[in-house]
N, CA, C and O atoms as a GROMACS GRO file, in nm:
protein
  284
    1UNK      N    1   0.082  -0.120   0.000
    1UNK     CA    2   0.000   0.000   0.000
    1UNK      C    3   0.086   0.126   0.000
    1UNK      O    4   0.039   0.233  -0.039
    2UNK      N    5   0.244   0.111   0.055
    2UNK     CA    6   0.281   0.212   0.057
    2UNK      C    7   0.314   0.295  -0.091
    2UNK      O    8   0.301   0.414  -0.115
    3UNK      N    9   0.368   0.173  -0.188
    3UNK     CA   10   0.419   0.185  -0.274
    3UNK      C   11   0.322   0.292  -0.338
    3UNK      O   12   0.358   0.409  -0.351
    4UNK      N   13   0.199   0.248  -0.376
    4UNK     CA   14   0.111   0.315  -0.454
    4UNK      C   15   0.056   0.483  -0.403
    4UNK      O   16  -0.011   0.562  -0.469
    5UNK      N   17   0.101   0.498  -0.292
    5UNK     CA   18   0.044   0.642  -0.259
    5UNK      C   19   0.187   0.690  -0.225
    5UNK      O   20   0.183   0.813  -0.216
    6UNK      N   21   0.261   0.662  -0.212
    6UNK     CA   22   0.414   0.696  -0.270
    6UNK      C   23   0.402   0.735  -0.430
    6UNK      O   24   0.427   0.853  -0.453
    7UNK      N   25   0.376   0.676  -0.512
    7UNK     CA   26   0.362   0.712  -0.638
    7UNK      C   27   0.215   0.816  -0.651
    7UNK      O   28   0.233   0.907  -0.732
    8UNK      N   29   0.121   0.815  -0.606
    8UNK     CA   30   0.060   0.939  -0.652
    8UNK      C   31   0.090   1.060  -0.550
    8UNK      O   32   0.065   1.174  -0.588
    9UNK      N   33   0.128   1.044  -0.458
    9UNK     CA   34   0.241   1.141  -0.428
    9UNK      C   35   0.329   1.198  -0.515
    9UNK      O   36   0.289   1.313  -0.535
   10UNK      N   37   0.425   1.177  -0.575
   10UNK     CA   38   0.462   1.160  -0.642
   10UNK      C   39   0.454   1.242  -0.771
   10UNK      O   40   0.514   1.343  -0.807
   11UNK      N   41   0.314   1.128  -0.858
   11UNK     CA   42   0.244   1.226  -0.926
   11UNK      C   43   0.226   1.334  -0.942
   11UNK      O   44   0.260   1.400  -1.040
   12UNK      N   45   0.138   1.389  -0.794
   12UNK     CA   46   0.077   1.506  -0.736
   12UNK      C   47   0.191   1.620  -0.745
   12UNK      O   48   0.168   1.713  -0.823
   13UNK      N   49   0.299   1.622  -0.679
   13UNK     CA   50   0.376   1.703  -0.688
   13UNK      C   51   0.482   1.742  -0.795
   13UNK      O   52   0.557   1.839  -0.787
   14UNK      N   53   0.477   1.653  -0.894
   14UNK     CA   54   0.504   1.672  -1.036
   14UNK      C   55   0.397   1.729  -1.121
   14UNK      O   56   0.450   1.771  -1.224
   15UNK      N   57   0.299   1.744  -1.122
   15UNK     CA   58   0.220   1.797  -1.146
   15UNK      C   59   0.181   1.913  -1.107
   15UNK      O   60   0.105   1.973  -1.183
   16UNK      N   61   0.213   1.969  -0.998
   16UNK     CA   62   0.205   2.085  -0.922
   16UNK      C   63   0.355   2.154  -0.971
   16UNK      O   64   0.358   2.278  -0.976
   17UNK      N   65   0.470   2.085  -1.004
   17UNK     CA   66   0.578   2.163  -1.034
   17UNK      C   67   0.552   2.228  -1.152
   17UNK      O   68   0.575   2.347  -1.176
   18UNK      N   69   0.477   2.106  -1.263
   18UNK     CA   70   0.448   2.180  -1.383
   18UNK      C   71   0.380   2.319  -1.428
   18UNK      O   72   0.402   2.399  -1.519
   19UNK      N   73   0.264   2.311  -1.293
   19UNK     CA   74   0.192   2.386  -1.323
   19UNK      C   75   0.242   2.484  -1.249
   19UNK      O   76   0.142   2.554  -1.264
   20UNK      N   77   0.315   2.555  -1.177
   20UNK     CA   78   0.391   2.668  -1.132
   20UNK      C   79   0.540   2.671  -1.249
   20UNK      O   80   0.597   2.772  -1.291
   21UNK      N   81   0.557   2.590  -1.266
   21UNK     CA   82   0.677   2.691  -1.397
   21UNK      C   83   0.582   2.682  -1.506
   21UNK      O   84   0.635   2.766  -1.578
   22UNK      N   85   0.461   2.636  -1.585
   22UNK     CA   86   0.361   2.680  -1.642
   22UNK      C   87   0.322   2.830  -1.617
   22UNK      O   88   0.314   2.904  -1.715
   23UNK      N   89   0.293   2.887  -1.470
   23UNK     CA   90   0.267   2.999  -1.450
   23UNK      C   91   0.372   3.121  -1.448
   23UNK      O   92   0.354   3.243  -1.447
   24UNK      N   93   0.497   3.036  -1.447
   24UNK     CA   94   0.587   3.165  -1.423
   24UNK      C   95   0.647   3.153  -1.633
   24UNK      O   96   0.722   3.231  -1.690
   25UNK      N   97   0.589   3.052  -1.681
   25UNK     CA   98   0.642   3.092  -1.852
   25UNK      C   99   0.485   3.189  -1.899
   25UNK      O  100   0.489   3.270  -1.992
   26UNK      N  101   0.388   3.169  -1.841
   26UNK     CA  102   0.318   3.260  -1.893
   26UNK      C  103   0.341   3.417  -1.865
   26UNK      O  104   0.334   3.513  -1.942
   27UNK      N  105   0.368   3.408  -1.742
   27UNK     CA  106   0.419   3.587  -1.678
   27UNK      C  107   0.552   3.633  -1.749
   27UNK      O  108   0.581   3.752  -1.755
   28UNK      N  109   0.619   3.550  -1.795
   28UNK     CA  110   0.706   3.543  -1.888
   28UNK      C  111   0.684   3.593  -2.043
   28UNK      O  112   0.738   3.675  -2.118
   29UNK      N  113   0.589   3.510  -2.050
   29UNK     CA  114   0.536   3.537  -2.208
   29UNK      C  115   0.504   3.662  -2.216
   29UNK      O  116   0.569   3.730  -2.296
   30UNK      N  117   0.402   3.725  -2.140
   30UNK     CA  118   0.302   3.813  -2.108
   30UNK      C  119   0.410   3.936  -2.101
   30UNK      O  120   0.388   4.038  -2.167
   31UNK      N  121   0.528   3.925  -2.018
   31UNK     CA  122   0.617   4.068  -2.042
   31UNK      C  123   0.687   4.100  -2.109
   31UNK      O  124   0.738   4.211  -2.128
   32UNK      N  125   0.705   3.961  -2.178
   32UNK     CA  126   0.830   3.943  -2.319
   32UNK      C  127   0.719   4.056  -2.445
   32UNK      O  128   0.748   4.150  -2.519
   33UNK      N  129   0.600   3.987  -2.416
   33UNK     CA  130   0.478   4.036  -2.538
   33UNK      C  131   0.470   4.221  -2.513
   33UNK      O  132   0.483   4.301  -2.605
   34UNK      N  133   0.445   4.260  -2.363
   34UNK     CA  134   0.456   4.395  -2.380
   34UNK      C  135   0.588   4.473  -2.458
   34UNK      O  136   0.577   4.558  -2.546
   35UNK      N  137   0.729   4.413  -2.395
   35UNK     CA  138   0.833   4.479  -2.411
   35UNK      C  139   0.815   4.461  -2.561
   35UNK      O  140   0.806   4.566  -2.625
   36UNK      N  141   0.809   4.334  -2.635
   36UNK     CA  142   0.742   4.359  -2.795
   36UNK      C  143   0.675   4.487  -2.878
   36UNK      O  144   0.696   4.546  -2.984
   37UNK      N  145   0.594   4.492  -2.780
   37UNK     CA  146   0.495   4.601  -2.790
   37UNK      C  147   0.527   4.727  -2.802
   37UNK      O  148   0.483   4.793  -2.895
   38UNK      N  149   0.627   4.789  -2.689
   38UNK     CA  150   0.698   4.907  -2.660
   38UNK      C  151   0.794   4.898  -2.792
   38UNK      O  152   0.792   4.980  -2.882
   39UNK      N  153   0.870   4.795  -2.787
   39UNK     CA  154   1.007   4.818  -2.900
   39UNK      C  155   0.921   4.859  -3.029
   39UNK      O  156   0.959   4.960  -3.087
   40UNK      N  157   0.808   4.791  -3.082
   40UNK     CA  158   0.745   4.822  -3.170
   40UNK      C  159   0.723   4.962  -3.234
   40UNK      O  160   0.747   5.009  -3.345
   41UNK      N  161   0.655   5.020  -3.090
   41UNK     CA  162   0.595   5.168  -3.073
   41UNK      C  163   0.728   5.223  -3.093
   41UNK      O  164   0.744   5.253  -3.212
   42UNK      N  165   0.827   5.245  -3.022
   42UNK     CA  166   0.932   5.326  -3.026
   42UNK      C  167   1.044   5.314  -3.172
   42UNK      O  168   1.134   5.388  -3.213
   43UNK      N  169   0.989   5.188  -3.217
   43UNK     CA  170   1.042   5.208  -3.366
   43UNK      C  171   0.969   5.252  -3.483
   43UNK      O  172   1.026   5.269  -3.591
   44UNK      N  173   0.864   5.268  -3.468
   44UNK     CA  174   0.738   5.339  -3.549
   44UNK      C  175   0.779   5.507  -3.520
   44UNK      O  176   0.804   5.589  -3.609
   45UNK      N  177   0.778   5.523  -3.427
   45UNK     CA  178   0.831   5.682  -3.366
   45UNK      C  179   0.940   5.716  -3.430
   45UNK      O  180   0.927   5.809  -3.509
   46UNK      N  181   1.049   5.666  -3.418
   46UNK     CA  182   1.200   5.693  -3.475
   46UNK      C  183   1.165   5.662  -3.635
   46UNK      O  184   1.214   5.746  -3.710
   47UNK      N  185   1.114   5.591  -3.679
   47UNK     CA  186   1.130   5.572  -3.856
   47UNK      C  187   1.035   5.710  -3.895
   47UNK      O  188   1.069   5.766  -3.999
   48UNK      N  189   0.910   5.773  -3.816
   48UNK     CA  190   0.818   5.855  -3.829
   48UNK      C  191   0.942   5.986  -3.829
   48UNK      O  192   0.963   6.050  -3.932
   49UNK      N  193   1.008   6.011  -3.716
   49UNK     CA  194   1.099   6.091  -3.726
   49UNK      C  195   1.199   6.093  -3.795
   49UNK      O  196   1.246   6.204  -3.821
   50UNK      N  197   1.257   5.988  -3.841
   50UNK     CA  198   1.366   5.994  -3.918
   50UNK      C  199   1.342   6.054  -4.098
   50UNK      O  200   1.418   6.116  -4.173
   51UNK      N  201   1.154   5.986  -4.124
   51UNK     CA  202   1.139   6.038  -4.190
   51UNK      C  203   1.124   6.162  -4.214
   51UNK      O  204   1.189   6.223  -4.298
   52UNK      N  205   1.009   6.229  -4.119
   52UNK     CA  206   1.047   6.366  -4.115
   52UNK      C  207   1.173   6.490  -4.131
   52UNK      O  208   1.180   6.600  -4.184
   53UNK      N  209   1.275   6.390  -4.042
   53UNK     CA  210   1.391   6.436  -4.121
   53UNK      C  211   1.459   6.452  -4.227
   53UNK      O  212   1.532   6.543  -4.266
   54UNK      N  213   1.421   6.334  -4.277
   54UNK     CA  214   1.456   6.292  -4.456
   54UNK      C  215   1.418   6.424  -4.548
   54UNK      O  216   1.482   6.501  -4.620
   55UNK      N  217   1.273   6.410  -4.506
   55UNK     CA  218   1.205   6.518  -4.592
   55UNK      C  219   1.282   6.636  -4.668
   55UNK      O  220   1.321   6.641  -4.785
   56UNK      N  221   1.293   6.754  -4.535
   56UNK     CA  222   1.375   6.850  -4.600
   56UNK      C  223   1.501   6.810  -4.704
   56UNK      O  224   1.527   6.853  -4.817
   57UNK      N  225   1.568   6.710  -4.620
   57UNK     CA  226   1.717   6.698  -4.684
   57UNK      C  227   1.693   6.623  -4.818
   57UNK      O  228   1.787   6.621  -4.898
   58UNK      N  229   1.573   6.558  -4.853
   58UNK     CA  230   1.575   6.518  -4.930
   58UNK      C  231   1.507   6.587  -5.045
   58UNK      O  232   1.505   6.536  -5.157
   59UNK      N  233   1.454   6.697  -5.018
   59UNK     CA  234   1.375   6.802  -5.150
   59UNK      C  235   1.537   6.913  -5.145
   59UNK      O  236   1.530   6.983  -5.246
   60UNK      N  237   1.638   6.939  -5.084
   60UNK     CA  238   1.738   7.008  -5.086
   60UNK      C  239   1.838   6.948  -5.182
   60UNK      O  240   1.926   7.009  -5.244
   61UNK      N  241   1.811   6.817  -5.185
   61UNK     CA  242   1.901   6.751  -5.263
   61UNK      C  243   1.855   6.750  -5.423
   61UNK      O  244   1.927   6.751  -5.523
   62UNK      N  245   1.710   6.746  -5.414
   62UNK     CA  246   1.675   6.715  -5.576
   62UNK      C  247   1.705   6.871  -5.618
   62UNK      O  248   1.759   6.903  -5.724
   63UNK      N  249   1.661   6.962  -5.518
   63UNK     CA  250   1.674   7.129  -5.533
   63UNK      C  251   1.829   7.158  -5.604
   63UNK      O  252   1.843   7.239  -5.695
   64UNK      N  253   1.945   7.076  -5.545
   64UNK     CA  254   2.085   7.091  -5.595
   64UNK      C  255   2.095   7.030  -5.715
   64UNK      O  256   2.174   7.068  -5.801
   65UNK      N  257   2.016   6.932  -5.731
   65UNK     CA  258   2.029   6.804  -5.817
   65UNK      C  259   1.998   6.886  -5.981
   65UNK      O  260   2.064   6.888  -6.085
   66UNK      N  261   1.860   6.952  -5.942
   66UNK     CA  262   1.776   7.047  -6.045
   66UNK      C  263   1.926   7.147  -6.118
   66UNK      O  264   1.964   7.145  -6.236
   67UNK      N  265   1.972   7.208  -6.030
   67UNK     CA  266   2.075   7.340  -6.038
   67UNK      C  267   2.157   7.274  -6.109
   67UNK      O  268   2.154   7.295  -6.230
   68UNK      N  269   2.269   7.159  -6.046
   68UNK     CA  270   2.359   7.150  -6.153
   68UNK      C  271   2.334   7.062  -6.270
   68UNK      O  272   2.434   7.023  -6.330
   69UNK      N  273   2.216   7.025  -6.312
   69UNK     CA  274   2.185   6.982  -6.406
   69UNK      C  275   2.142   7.115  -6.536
   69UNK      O  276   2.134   7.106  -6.658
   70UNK      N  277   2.124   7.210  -6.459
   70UNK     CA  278   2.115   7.344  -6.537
   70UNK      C  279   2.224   7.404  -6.572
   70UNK      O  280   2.254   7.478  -6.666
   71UNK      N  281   2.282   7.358  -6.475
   71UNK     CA  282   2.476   7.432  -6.548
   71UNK      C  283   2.528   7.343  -6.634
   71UNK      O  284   2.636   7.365  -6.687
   0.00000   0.00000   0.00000
């Protein structure tokens, strides 16, 4: 008799291990997914700005481009 409740013992607490590192890969998942989220946003921002930057420098350039094609 011992044997067998030795083994769902056993069981039980293998099963309970699973399901707590189960819970700590989801809290895992879950902050990996925000920080996703943020890097996302903050690279949408910087390409938004970088374009903006582009802009000018890039109508200054066709503006030069225009000129010495006239000389």
């Amino acid at each position: 008799m011992f044997w067998p409740m030795l083994a769902v013992a056993l069981a039980f607490v293998g099963i309970a291990v699973l399901g707590v590192l189960a819970a700590r890969v989801l809290v895992e998942v879950r902050r990996l997914a925000r920080q996703v989220s943020e890097s996302s946003q903050r690279i949408s921002r910087a390409a938004e700005d970088l374009e903006r930057a582009a802009t000018p420098l890039a109508a200054a350039s066709a503006q030069a481009a225009h000129t010495l094609r006239q000389e």
